[in-house]
N, C-alpha and C positions, 0 to 999 in steps of 0.2 A: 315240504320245505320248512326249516326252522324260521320261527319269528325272532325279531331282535329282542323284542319283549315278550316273552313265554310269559309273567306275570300278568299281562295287563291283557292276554290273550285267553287265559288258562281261567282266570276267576276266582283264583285258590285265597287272594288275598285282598274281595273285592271292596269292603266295608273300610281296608287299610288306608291311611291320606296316603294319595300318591305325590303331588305338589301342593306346595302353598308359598303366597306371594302374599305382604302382607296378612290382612284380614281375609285376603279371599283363598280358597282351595277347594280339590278337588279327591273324591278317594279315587281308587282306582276304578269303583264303576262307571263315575261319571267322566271319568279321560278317557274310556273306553266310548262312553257313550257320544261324548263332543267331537273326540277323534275321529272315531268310526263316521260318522256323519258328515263329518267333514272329508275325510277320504273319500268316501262315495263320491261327493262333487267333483273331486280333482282328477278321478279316472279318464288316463290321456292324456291330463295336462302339459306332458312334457315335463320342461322345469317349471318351478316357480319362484319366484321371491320372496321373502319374509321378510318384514319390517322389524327386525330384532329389539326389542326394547325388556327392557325386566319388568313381564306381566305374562299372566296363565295364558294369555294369547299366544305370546312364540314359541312358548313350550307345547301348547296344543295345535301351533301351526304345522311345528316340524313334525311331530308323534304324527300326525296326519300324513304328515307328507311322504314318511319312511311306509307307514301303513302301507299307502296307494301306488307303494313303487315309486313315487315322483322322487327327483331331485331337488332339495331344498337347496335356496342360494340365501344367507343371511346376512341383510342389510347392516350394516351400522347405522343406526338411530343419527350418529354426530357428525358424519362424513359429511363433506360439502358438496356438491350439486356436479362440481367437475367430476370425481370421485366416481361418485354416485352414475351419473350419465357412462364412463367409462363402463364399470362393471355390469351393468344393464347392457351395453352395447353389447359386451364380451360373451354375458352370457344367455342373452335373447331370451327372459321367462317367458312365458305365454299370460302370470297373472300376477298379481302379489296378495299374500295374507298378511291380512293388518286387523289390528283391534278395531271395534268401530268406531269409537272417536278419536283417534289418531290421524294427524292432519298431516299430509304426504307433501315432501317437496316438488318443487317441477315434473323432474325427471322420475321420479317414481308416479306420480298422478296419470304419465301419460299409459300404463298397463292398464288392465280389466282389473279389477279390482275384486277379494272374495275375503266381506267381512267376518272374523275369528270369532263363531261364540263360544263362549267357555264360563259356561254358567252350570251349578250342579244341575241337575234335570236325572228325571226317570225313578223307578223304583229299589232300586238298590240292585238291581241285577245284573253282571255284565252281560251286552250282548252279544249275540255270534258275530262274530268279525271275521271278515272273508280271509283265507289264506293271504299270507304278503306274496302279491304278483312279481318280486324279485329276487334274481339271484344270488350269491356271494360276491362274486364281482362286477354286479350293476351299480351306477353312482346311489351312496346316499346321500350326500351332501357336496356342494361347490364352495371351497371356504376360501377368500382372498387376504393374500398377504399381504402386510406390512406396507409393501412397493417401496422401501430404504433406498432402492437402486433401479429402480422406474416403477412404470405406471403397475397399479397391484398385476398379482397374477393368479387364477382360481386353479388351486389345485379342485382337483377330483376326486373325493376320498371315497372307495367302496362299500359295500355294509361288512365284508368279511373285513376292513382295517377297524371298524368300528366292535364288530362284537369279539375280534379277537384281543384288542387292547382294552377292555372292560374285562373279559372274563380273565386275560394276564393279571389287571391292575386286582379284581377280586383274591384273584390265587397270593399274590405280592402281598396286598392288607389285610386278610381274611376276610374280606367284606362281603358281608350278608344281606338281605332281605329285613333283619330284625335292626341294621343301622338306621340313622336320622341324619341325612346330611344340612349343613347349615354352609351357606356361601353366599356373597355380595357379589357374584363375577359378570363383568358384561356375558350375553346372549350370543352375539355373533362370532363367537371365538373358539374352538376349541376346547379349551379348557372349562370354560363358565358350561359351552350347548353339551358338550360331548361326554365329559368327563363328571359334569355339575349336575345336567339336566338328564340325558340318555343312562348315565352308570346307574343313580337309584335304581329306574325304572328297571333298566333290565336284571337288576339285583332283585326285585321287588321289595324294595324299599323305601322311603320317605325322603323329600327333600324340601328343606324350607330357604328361599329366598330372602334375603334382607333386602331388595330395591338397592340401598344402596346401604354402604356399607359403612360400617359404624363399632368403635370396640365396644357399646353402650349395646346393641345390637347382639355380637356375637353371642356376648355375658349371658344376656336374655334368653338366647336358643340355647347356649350350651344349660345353663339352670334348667331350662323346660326341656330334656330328654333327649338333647340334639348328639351322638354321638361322635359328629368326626365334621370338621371343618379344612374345605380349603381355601388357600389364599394367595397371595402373591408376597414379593418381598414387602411392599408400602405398607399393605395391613398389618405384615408382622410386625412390622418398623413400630407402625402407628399402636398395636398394642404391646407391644414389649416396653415404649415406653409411659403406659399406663400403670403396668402391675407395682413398679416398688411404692405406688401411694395409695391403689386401690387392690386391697387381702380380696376383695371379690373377686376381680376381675382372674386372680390369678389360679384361686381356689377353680372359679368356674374353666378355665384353661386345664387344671389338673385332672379335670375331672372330665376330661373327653376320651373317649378310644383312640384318636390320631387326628393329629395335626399335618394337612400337608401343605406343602410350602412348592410354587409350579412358576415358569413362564418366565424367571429370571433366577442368578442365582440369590440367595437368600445371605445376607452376610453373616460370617461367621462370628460375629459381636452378637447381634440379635439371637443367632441360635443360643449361642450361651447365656443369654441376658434372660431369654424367656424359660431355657432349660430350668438354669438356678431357680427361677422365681415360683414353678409350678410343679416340676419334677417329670415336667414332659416335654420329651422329646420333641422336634419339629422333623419330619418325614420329606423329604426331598424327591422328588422324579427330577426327567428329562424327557422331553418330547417335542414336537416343532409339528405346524400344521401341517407338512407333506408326511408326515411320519407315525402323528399319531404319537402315545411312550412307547419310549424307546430302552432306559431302564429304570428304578426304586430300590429306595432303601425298602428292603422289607418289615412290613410290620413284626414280626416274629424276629428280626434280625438289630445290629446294634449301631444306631446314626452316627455317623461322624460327620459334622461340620465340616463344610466344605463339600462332601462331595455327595454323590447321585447314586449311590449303589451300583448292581449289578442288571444287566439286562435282564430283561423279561422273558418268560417261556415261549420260543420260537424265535427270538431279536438275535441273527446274529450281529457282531458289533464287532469293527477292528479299528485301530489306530493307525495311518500310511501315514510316509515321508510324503514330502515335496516331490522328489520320482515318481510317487509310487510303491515305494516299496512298504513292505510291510511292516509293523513293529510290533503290534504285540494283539490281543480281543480276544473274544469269545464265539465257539460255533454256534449255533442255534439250538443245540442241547445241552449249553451253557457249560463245556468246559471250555476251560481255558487256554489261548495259544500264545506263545511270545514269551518276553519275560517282564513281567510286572513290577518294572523297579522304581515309580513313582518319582523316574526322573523325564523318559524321553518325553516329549512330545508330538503330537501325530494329530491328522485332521479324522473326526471319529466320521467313520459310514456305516451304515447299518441295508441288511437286509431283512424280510420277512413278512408275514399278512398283514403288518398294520402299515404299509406303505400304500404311497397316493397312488390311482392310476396312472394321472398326467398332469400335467398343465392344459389348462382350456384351450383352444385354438393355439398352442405353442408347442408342435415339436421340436422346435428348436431348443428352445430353455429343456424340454421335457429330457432329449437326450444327452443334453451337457451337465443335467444333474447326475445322472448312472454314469455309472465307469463300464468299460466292454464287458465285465463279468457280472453286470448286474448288482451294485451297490450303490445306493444312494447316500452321493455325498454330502454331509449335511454342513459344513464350513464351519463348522468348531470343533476350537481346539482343545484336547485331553491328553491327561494322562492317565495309567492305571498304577494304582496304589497298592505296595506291595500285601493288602490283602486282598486284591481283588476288584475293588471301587473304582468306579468312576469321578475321574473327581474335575473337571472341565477349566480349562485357564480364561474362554475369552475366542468370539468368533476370528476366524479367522483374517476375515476383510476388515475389522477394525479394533481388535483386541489381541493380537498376535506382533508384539513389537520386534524386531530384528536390529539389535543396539551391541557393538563391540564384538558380532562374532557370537552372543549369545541369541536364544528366543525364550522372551520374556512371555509369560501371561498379565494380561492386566489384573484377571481378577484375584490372585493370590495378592498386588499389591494394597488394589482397594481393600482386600479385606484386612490387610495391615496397616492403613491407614483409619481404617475405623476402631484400629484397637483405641485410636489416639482419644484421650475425653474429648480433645479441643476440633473433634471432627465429626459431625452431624450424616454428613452424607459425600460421597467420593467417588468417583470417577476418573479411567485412567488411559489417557492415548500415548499415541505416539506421534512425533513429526519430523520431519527430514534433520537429519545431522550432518554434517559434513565431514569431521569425523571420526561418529560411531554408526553413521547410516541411519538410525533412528534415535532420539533419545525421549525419554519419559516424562509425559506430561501429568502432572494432578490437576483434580478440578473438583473442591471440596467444598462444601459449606457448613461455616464453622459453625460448632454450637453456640458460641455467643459471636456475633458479627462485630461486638466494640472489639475485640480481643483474639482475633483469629492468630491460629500456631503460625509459625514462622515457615520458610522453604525450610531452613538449615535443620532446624528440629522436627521436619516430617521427611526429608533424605536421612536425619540419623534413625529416627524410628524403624521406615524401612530397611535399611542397611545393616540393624542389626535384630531385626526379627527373620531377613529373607536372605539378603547377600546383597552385598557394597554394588554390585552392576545393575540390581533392579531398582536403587533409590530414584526419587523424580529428580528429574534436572531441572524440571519448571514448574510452579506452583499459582495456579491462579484459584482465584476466592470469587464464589458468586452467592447470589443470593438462594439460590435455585436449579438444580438437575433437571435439565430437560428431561419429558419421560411423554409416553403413550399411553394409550389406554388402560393397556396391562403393567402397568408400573416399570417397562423396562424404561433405561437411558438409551435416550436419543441420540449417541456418542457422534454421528455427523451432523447434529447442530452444534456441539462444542466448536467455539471457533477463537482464534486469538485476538486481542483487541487489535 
């Protein structure tokens, strides 16, 4: 039976660092060694919990956990105790791995408890590690969502969605064994565990942690041999506006293998702001926790701002109507169906091995996301660009406006309001019209707060960068973008005075 990590199995690269967090790491003999040892324990355990935090602890909890066949469930460190008690209810661990001096709320305190060591130890050897006692579609992970629209819900993601969207996402970047990843991303999330933590690994390659995240940081790893960083839109934000006063900062940007950009879309200001500054690119996916990516620009291929590439090897992808019907995607041997005229709009679904098994204790939700032929709806909306790209407007449930007969995307608009200097950051709904059925709302924070743009001069900006229908009809000014942990907006806490 294949390991997820052939690397860290094989030996071939055991003297290589495999993690590091801060000051402390591990090469890959000694993750072999902590892991292993620690999967021995967990034999049986059922699931388990992980106390996610950014330390060698939850990256050697999970490694362990896929090891021994167990299902890992990861904690958020910052969730509140409601939260928390929930997701424990839902999905009944039998223990939780926690660093040992990590002090557990309530409702985490009341599991057995099995403290993570992850200290280098042994002689440089890896040791035999027993075949992984699971299949391709046994759980490797329970990751819980957002809850936007109730209480979270654990999808089930298998190990065959995990090692087939790592070995896509390697074919997509060329990503090797001889990379250095550098990333600040939360632990419990896809993106930071799966894509941050597991992709080196089963590359056999290196990944270094920043704790938390910093453009002083990045600067550091990319100078010290870090080859390819990802991040969210806020980091990019937060370094794009560094580079025009610091020649380091951007030098050190220039000088990575790839830059990817996940979890939100990335505004097309900042793509170009950090493009200009460095001469590198920013590399975009798309991917959602029940899905795993879905597609990428490819490394070898040429980014346009805005949008998400093409699907990945095995994703099929299509864009349907409102009926249902169809408009245009891709099979899962990645030609193309429909016609890609980069105007219609369609809610994108995809099929293939990087999909969830279920909802936890939820067949209901589980069968109202597939359609009768087996496509996972994912509720954002796309289109495809007549070369082929993906290029995404705006979820469905609150980025898909329906004003005058038209369907608007929000996010083409924000990203023409951040063309504006006088616009820091933007956001864009919709709300009842009477009538045009919905009319467009902004929600911006201006670069200077004495001095914010006007409504009139941000309806003309957009009306003549997009078309006279998509300008805002309403314009409000706040201090601050509600966002979540992964830097997206909160768009249903947007609310009117």
């Amino acid at each position: 039976m294949s390991s997820l990590f052939p690397a860290l199995v094989g030996g071939s690269v055991a003297e290589r660092s495999a993690l590091r967090f801060g000051e402390r790491s591990l090469t890959y003999a000694q993750l072999a060694a902590s892991a292993g040892a620690l999967a021995a324990r967990l034999d049986g355990a059922g699931r388990v919990a992980v106390w996610a935090t950014p330390t060698l602890e939850t990256a050697v909890g999970v490694v362990a956990a896929l090891l021994a066949g167990v299902p890992a469930v990861p904690l958020n460190a910052k969730s509140g105790e409601g939260e928390l008690e929930h997701i424990l209810t839902d999905s009944a661990p039998s223990a939780v791995l926690a660093a040992p001096g990590d002090e557990l709320p309530g409702p985490v305190r009341a599991l057995r408890r099995i403290d993570v060591v992850a200290e280098p130890a042994g002689d440089g050897a890896v040791p035999a590690l027993p075949p992984e006692p699971a299949g391709p579609a046994d759980p490797a992970l329970v990751v819980y969502t957002s809850g936007t629209t109730g209480p979270p819900k654990g999808a089930v993601i298998p190990r065959r969605a995990i090692a087939s969207t790592l070995d896509a996402l390697a074919d997509a970047w060329q990503w090797t064994g001889d990379d250095v990843l550098v990333h600040g991303l939360p632990l419990f999330h896809v993106h930071g565990l799966v894509l941050g933590v597991l992709g080196p690994l089963r590359r056999g390659g290196s990944m270094r942690h920043l704790g938390r995240f910093s453009a002083q940081g990045v600067v550091r790893e990319l100078n010290g041999g870090a080859t390819m960083l990802f991040g969210v839109p806020t980091m990019y934000h937060r370094l794009a506006e560094t580079l025009d006063a610091d020649p380091e900062a951007a030098e050190a940007l220039g000088r990575a293998r790839l830059l990817v950009s996940g979890s939100a879309a990335l505004p097309v200001h900042d793509h170009e702001r950090i493009t200009a500054a460095t001469g590198r690119p920013v590399v975009e996916r798309y991917g959602m926790t029940e899905t795993l990516m879905n597609t990428s620009v490819r490394a070898d291929g040429k980014p346009r701002p805005g949008t998400v590439g093409v699907p990945l090897p095995g994703v099929g992808l299509r864009l349907v109507e409102e009926d249902g019907s169809v408009i245009a995607g891709y099979d899962a041997d990645g030609t193309p169906t429909g016609a890609h005229d980069g105007e219609s709009v369609g809610e994108i679904q995809v099929r293939g091995p990087n999909l969830f098994t279920e909802y936890l204790n939820r067949p209901d939700a589980t069968a109202a996301a597939y359609t009768e032929d087996g496509w996972f709806r994912t509720g954002d909306m796309a289109v495809l660009d007549t070369d082929g790209s993906v290029r995404i407007v705006g979820r469905k449930a609150t980025d898909l406006i329906k004003s005058g007969g038209f369907k608007i995307g929000a996010g083409e608009i924000e990203n023409a309001l951040l063309e504006h200097p006088g616009v820091r950051e933007a956001a864009v709904t919709g709300e009842p019209d009477e009538d045009l059925g919905e009319r467009v709302v902004a929600w911006i924070v201006p670069t200077d707060p004495q001095s914010p743009p006007s409504a009139d001069e941000l309806a003309d900006q957009v009306a003549h960068r997009l078309a006279p229908h998509k300008r805002p009809r309403v314009v409000h000014v706040l201090e601050s973008l509600p966002r979540n942990d992964m830097g997206k907006i909160l768009k249903r806490a947007l609310k009117r005075d």
